[in-house]
C-alpha positions as CSV (number, residue, x, y, z in Angstrom):
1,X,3.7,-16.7,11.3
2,X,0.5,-15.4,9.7
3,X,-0.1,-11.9,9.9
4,X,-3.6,-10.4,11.0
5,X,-5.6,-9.4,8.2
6,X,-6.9,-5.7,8.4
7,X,-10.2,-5.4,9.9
8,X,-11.8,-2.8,7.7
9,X,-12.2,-5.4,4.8
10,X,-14.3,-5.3,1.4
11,X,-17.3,-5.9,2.7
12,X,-17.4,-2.9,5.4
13,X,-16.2,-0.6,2.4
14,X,-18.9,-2.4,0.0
15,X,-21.5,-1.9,2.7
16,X,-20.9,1.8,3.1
17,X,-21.2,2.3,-0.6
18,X,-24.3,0.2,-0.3
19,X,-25.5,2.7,2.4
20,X,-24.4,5.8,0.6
21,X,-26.3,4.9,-2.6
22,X,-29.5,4.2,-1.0
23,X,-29.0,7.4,0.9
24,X,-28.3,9.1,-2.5
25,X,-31.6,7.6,-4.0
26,X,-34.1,8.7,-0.9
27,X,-32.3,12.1,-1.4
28,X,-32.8,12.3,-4.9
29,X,-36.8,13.5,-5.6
30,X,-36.5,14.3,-9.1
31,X,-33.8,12.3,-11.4
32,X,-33.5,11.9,-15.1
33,X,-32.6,8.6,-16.2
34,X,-29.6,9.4,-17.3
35,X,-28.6,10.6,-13.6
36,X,-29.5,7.6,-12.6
37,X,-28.0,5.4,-14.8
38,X,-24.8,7.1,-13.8
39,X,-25.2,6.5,-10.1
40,X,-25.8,2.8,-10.7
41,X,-22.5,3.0,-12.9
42,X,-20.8,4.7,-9.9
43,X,-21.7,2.5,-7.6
44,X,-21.2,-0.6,-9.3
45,X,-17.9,0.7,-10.0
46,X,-17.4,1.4,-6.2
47,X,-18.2,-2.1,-5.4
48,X,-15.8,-4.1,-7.5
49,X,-12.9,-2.0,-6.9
50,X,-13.6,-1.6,-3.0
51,X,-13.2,-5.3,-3.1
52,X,-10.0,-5.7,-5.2
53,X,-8.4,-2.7,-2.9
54,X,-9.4,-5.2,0.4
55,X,-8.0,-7.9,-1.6
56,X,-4.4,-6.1,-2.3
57,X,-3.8,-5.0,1.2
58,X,-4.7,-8.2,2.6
59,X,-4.2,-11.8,0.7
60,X,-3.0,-10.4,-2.3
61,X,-0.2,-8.7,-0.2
62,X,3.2,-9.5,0.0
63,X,3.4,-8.2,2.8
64,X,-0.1,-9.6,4.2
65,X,0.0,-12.7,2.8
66,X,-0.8,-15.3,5.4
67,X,1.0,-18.6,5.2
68,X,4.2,-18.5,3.8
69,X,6.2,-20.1,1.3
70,X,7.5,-23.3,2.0
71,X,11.4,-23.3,3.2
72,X,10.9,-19.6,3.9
73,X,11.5,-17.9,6.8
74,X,9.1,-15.3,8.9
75,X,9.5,-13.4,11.7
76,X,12.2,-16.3,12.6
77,X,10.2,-19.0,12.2
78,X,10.7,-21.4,9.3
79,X,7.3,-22.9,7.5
80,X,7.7,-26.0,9.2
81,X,7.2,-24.8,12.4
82,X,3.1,-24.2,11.2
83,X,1.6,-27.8,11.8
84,X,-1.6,-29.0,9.9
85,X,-4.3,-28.1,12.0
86,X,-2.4,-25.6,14.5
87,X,-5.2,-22.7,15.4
88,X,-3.6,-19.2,16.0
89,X,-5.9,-17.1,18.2
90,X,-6.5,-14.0,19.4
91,X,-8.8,-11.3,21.0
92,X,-8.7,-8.0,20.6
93,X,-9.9,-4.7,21.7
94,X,-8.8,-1.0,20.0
95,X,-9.6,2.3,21.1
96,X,-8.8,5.7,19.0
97,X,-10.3,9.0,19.8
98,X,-9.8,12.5,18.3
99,X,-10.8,15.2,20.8
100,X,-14.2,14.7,21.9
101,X,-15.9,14.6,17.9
102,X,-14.4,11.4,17.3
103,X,-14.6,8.3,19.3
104,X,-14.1,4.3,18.0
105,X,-14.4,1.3,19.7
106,X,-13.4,-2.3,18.2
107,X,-13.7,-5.2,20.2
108,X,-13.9,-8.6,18.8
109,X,-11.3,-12.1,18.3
110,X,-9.9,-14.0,14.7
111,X,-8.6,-17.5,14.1
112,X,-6.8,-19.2,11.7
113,X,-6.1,-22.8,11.3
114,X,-3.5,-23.8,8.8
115,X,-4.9,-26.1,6.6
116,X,-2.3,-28.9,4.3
117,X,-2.5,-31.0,1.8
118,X,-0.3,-33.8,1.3
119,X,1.0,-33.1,4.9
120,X,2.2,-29.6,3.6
121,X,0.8,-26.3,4.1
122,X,-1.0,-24.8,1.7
123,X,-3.3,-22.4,3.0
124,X,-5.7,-21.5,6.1
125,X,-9.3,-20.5,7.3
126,X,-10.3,-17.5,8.8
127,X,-13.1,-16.7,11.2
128,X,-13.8,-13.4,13.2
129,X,-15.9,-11.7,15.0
130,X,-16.2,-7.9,15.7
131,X,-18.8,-5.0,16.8
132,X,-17.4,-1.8,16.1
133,X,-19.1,1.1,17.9
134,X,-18.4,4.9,18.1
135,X,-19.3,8.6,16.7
136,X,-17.9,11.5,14.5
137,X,-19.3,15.2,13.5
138,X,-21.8,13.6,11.6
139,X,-23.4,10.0,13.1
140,X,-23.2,7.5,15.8
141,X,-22.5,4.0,14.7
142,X,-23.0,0.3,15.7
143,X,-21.8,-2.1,13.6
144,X,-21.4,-5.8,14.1
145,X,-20.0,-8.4,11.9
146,X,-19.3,-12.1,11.4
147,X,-17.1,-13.7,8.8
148,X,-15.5,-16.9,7.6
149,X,-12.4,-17.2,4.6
150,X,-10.1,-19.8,3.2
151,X,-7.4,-19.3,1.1
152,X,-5.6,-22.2,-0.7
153,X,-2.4,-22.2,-2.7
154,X,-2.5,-22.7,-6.5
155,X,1.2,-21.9,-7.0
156,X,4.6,-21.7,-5.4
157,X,4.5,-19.0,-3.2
158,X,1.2,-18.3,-3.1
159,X,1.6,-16.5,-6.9
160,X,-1.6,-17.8,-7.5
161,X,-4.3,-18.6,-4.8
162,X,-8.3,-19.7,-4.4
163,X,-10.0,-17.2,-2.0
164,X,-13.7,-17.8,-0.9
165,X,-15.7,-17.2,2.0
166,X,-18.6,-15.3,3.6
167,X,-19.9,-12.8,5.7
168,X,-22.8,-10.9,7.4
169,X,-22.8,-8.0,8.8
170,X,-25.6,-5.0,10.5
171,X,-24.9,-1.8,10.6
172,X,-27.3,0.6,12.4
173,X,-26.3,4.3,11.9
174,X,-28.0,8.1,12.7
175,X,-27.0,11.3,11.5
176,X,-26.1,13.8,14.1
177,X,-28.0,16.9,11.6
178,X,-31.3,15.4,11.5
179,X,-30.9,11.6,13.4
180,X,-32.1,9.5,10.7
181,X,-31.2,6.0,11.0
182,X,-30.1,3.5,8.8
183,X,-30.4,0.2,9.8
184,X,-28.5,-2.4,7.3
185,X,-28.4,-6.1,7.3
186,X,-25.2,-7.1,4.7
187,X,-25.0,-11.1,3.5
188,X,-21.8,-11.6,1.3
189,X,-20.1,-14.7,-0.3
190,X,-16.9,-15.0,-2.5
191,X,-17.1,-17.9,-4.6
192,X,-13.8,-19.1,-6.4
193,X,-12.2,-15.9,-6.3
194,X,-8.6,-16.7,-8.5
195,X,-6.1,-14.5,-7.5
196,X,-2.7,-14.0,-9.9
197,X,0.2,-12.1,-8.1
198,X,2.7,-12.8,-10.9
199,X,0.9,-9.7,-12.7
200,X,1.8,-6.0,-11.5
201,X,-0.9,-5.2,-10.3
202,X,-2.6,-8.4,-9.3
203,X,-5.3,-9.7,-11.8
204,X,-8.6,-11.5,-10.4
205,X,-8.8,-14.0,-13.3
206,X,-12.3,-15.7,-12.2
207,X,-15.3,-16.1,-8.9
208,X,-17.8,-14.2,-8.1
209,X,-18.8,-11.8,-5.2
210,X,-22.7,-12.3,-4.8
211,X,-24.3,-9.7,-2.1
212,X,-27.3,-9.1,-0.3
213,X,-28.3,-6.1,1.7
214,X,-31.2,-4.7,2.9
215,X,-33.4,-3.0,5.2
216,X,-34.6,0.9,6.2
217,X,-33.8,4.3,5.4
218,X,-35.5,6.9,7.3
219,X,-38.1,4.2,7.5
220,X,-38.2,3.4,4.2
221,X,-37.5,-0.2,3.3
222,X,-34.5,-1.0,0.6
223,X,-33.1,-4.0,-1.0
224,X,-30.0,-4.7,-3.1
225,X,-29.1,-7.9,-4.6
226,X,-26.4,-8.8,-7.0
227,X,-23.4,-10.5,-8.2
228,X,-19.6,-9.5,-9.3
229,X,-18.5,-11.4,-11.7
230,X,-14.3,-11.0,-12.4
231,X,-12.8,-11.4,-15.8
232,X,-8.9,-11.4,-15.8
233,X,-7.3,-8.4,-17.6
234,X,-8.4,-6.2,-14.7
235,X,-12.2,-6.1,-16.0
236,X,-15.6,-7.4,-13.6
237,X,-19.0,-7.7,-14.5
238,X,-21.2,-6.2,-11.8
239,X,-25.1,-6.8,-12.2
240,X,-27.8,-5.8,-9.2
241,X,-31.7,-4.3,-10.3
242,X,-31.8,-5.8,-13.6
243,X,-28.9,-3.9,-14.5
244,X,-25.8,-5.0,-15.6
245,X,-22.1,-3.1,-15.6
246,X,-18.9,-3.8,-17.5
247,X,-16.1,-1.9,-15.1
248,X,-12.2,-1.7,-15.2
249,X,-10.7,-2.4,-12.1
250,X,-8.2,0.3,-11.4
């Protein structure tokens, strides 16, 4: 049976860095160059490794992995049981509060349909759905977000799979201290993405992660666009602003 990948993906990650950096840079009213250089750095570096984290504890997982090898055996049900085309469905709705500073709601619903080739399967496609709403000591929070993934085999048991998909995603948050509000509109697509489990860690040997993400801080409008660019050997390429970063994926 597949296994549910986590909510709290790449892409929510990516966008908070996204939001923290552009909150950094309308904080920021004097900045050498260096300084800044070495926020881009930072947050280039946040981005490619928030996404290979998201990566490891979902389809790179052993544990997460979605379909399984063929002739294996899951949670008592062999690999034949999953017929080309089956859809596995569900809604859900989670609740966790801490006292009365902490509240978060998720409602939303994910599907998968197991995909075959030669009459065998070899992968899946993911869509979901999901607003995410609450507070904490320091902002409120409304977040929606929409996204579609496949995943295809390359290799027995998955050693070595294709990963692509897309997302968007708005995120409107204000601070409790002063209620500023961001509001953020997030456009992601993985293109290609190779990933080889037969390494310890996992290597991304190729794709591309292209983003977009804009809209106001405080009023003030901002825009990000750019592209990560993966390597092998545990290295990515991450451009955005003109700019371009060579980062190690740790």
């Amino acid at each position: 049976m597949l296994t549910k990948l986590r909510t709290l993906t790449f892409f929510a990650l990516a966008a908070l860095a996204i939001t923290i950096y552009s909150a950094c840079k309308k904080e920021t009213k004097v900045s050498t160059v260096t300084t800044t250089i070495n926020k881009d750095a930072q947050f280039a570096s946040q981005l490619a490794n928030n996404l290979y984290k998201a990566l490891g504890n979902t389809v790179a997982s052993k544990t997460t992995a979605g379909v399984p090898a063929a002739n294996s055996v899951r949670d008592g049900k062999k690999i034949n049981d999953l017929t080309c085309g089956q859809f596995i469905e569900q809604p859900f709705d989670n609740l966790f509060t801490k006292g009365d500073s902490v509240k978060d709601v998720m409602t939303g619903s994910f599907k998968y349909v197991i995909n075959c080739e030669n009459n065998t399967p070899n992968g899946y496609t993911y869509t979901g759905n999901y607003v995410n709403t609450g507070f904490n000591p320091y902002s409120t929070y409304d977040i929606s977000v929409k996204e579609y993934y496949t995943l295809k085999g390359l290799a027995a048991q998955f050693s070595k799979m294709q990963v692509d998909g897309s997302q968007n995603s708005v995120y409107k948050i204000t601070t409790k201290k002063d209620t500023e509000t961001i509001v953020q509109n997030n456009a992601y697509n993985l293109k290609g993405l190779i990933i080889d489990s037969t390494t310890k860690p996992f290597d991304i040997t190729a794709g591309t992660a292209e983003f977009v993400s804009n809209g106001t801080n405080v009023g003030k409008a901002f825009s990000f666009t750019g592209t990560i660019t993966f390597l092998g050997n545990h290295k990515a390429q991450v451009t955005f602003g003109g700019k371009s970063f060579a980062i190690e994926i740790q």
